[in-house]
Every structure is written in structure tokens, then in C-alpha cells.
C-alpha positions in Angstrom: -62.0 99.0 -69.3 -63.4 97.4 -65.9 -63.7 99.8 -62.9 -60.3 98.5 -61.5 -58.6 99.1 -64.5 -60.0 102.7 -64.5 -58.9 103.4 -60.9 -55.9 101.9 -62.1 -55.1 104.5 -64.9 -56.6 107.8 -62.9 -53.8 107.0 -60.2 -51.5 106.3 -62.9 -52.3 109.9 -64.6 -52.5 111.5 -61.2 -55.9 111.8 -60.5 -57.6 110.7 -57.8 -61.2 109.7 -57.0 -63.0 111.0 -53.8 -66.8 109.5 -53.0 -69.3 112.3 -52.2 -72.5 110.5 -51.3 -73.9 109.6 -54.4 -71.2 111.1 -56.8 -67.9 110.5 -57.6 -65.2 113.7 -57.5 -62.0 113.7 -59.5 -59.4 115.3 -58.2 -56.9 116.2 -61.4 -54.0 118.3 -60.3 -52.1 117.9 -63.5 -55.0 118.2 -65.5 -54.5 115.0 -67.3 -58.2 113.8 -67.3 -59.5 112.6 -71.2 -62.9 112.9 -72.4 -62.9 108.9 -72.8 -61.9 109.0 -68.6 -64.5 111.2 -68.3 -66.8 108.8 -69.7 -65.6 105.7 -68.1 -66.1 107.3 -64.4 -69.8 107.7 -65.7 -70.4 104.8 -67.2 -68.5 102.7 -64.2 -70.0 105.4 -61.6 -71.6 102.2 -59.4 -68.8 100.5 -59.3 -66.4 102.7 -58.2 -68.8 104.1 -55.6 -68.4 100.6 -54.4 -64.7 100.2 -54.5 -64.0 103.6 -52.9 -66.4 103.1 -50.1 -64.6 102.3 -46.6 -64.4 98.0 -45.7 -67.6 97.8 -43.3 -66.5 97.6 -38.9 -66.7 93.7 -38.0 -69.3 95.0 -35.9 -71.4 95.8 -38.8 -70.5 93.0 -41.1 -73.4 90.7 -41.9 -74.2 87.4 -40.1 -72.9 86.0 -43.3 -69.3 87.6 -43.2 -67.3 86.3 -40.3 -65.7 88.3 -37.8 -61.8 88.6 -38.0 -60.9 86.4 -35.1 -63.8 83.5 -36.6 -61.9 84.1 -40.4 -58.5 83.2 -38.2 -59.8 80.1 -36.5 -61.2 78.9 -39.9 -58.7 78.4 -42.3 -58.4 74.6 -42.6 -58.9 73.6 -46.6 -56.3 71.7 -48.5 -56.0 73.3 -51.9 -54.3 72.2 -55.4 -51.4 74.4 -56.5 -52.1 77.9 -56.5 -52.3 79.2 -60.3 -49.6 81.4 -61.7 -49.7 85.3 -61.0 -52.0 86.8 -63.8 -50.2 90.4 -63.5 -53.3 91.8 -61.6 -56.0 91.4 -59.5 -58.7 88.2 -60.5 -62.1 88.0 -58.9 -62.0 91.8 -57.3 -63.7 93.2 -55.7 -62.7 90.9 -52.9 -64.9 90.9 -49.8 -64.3 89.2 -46.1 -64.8 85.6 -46.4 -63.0 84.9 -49.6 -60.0 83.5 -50.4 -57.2 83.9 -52.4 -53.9 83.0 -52.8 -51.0 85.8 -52.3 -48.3 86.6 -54.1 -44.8 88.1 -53.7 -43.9 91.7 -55.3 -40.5 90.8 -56.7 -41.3 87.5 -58.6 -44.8 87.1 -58.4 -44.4 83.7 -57.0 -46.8 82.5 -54.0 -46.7 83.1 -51.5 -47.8 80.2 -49.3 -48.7 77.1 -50.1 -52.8 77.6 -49.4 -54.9 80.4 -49.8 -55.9 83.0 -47.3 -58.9 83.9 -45.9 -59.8 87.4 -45.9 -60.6 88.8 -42.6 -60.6 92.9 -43.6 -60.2 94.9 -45.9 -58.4 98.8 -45.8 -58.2 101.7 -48.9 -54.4 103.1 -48.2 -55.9 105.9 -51.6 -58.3 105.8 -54.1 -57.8 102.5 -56.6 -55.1 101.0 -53.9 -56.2 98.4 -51.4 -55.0 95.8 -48.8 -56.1 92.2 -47.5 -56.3 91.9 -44.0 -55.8 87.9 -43.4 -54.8 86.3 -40.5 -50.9 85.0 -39.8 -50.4 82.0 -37.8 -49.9 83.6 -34.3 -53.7 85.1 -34.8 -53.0 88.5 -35.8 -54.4 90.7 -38.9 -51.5 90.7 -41.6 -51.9 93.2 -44.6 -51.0 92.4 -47.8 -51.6 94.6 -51.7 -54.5 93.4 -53.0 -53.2 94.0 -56.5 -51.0 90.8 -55.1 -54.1 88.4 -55.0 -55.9 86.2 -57.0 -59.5 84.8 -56.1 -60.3 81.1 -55.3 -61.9 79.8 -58.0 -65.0 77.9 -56.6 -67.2 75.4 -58.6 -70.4 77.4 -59.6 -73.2 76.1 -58.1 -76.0 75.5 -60.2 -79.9 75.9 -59.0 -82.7 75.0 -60.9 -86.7 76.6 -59.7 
């Protein structure tokens, strides 16, 4: 089970996770949390630290990251045919910079005919999450990042 797909199945089950620091807290109101749960939270306890924490202020964002407005100025790639809709999220955890192509809730077709680039990033609750891209007036759109699927880019290979 990957970290998403854990979040995925506490929020299904009703439980929620709430980052303390260092430590992960389960909220389980129906008592519905298994030992194997149990276990995945520990054994995935980095990662979801790292999914639950809050998307980093543009202010903050390293030099590498572009700032929202530079991430809508940028977006100027021509792209084969986006791939069909997987049924969840490919390449997570997604980060400001990358791109990937969006797709529509009722039948999972794209959504435009070229990727986005992602400008931010927002946690509505624990294991659900939004892309902030860029429409074509300027402005940050929001869309369910369980809607997206990563740009695959070629793999670039280094040798010492």
C-alpha cells in the first residue's frame, strides 16, 4: 500500500490523520482503525508527514520552484496526447513546477489539450488535495489532485 493509498483508505474508514511535529495522530471516531492500518501509518510515517504538511508560501519556495505569477507566464510546451485517466493519482506527490494533465470528474476525459503547470498546492483534509494552476486570464484555478496525472519526462541519465 503506498502512502496515498493509506490516506486514501483512513478517510475512507473515517479516520483522519493530524501531523504533530514529528508524529502522526489518528483521529478514529468510529473506531475503525486495523492493526495492519496501524502498521502502515508506521511503516509510511515519513511519508505522510510529508503529504500532510502545509504547501510552502511562494515566499518561501526555493529559487528552484517558481513563483505563481512566473508558473503562469511559463506555460508554452507542445505536448503529445495526454494518456488516458489511470483511476488515481500518477507521480504524487506533486510539487510546484510540475506538470500534469487534468482530468474531468464525470468521464475522466482531459481536460485540456496540454498539461498544466502547477503553481500551488492546498490540503482541503487529511489525504485530499488540490492543484493550484494558472487559467488563461492569470489567475490561480484549483483543481482535485486525485484528477491529475504527472508529465512523464525522459530520465536523465549522469554518469561520475
Amino acid at each position: 500500500m503506498t502512502p496515498i493509498e493509506l490516506v486514501t483508505a483512513l478517510h475512507t474508514v473515517g479516520c483522519q490523520l493530524i501531523p504533530e511535529g514529528e508524529h502522526v495522530r489518528v483521529q478514529d471516531p468510529q473506531h475503525a482503525l486495523t492493526d495492519d492500518l496501524r502498521q502502515a501509518i508506521r511503516e509510511h510515517k515519513a511519508a505522510l508527514l510529508g503529504l500532510l504538511a502545509p504547501p510552502v508560501p511562494a515566499n518561501d519556495a526555493t529559487a528552484t520552484e517558481p513563483s505563481p505569477l512566473e508558473a503562469c507566464t511559463h506555460q508554452e510546451h507542445v505536448f503529445p496526447s495526454p494518456p488516458p485517466y489511470p483511476g488515481c493519482p500518477v507521480g504524487a506527490p506533486f510539487r510546484p513546477g510540475h506538470q500534469v494533465w487534468l482530468y474531468r470528474w464525470d468521464n475522466h476525459t482531459p481536460r485540456f489539450d496540454a498539461p498544466v503547470t502547477i503553481v500551488q498546492l492546498r490540503t482541503l483534509w487529511p489525504g485530499e488535495h488540490d492543484i493550484g494552476w494558472c487559467n488563461a486570464a492569470g489567475e490561480v484555478t484549483w483543481h482535485n489532485a486525485r484528477l491529475a496525472v504527472a508529465v512523464e519526462t525522459p530520465e536523465v541519465h549522469r554518469h561520475p
